[in-house]
N, C-alpha and C positions, 0 to 999 in steps of 0.2 A: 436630728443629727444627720449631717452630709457628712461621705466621704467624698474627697476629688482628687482625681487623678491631680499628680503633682502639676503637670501643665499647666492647668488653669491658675495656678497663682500665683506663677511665677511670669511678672511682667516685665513687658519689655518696655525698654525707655518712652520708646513712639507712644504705646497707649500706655503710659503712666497716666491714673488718677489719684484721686484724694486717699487711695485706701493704698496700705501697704503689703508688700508679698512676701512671704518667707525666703528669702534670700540666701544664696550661700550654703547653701545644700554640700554635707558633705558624696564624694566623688560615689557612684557604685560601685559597691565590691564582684570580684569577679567570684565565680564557683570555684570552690575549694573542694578537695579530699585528703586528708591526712593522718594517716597511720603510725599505731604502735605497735607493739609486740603486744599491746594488750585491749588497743581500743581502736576505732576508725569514728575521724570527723569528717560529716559531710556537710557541708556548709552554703546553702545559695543567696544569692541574691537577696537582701530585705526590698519588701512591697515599697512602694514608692505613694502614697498616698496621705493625703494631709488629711486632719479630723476635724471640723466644723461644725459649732453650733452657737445658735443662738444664745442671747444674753439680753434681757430688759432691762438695759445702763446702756449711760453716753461713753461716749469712745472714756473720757478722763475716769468715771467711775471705774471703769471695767480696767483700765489699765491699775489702778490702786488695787483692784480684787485681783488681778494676777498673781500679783507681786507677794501678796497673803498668800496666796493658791499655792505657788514654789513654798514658801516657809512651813506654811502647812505640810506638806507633802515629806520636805526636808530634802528638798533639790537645791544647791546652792547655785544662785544665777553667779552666771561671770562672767554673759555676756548682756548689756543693755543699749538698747536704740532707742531712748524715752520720746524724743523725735516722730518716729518711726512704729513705735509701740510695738518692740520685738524685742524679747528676751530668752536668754537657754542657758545653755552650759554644753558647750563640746565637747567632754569628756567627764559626765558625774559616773562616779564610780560606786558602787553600793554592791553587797552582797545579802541575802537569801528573803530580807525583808523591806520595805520602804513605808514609812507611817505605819509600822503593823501590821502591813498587808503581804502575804508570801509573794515573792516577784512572778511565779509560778501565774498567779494570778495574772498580772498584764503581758506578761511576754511568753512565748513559746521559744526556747532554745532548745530542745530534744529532750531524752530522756535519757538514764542508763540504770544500773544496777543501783546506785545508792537515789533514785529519785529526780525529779525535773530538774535537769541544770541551772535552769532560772534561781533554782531554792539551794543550788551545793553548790556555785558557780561561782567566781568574781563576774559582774557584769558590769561594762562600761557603755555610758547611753549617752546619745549625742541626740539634744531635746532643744528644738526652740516652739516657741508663744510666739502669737501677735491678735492685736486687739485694731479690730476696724470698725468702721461706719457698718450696720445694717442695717432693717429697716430706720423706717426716719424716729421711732421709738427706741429703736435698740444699738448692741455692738453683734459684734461676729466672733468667737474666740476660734482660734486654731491653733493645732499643734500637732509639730510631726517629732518622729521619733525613729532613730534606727540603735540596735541594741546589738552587743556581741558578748559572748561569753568564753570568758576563760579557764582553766584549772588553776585555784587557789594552791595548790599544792608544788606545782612550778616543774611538773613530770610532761608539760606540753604545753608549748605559749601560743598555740593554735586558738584563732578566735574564731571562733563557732556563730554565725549571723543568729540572729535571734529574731522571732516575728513580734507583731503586735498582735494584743487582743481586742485594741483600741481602745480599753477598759481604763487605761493608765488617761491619756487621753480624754474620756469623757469625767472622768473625775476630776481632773485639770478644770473642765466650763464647769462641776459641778459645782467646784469649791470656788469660782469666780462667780457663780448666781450668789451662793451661800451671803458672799463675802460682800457683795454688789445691793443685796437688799438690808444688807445691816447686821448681819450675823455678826 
């Protein structure tokens, strides 16, 4: 497993090659602080770093395991570049679990009195995929993520940045190995 700094694969037209870069990044938020009479959100910046790894499948295989990997998960794609082999969803929305799994688990949103925000929270996650050339045996999957949380309850529409664990992420290449060998 690599982590990369966003930079590196985000190309530019000039060295454009055969592999594709995660494009289109949504804007960075700036630091937030905001208060109630009964609560304060402090809100920074999400990390900026894409997740990569490995996959022993051709770029087509690995692009078919993706596609399983969101259904699996129960991310609904709604955005695809079959072209391009980049797919996401700029605004999945999901609250306290995803496949069974507590969001607590892959995100950090903070904590308060009733529990990890990730797990009492509305969360809205802005998630793309992309499947490239890696070794000459394999693909590369990647995936970045930036997440926020809100109050379900509608007493503050403040969205709280959320981090990664990167866990959401490598489950993504996991369920593309799974899915890529015949699972």
């Amino acid at each position: 497993m690599r982590v990369r700094p966003l930079l590196l694969l985000v190309a530019l037209p000039a060295c454009a090659t055969s592999e594709p870069a995660l494009v289109g990044l949504p804007p960075t938020r700036p630091a937030s602080i905001s208060a109630t009479s009964t609560s304060v959100d402090i809100s920074l910046p999400p990390d900026r770093e894409i997740v990569a790894e490995s996959v022993r499948a051709t770029p087509p295989v690995a692009w078919a395991a993706l596609l399983k990997a969101y259904e699996d998960l129960g991310i609904e794609v709604k955005e695809v570049n079959e072209r391009l082999r980049i797919l996401g969803n700029p605004r999945f929305v999901v609250s306290r679990r995803l496949a069974g799994t507590p969001l607590s688990r892959y995100l950090d949103c903070g904590a308060g009195i009733q529990g990890y925000a990730a797990d009492t929270r509305r969360i809205e996650i802005w998630i793309r995929s992309s499947i490239t050339q890696g070794d000459p045996d394999g693909s590369e999957v990647s995936t970045y993520l930036e997440a926020v949380a809100r109050n379900p309850e509608g007493t503050s529409n403040t969205a709280v940045a959320c981090s990664s664990s990167r866990l959401l992420e490598r489950e993504i290449a996991a369920r593309v190995r799974f899915h890529a060998e015949g699972g």
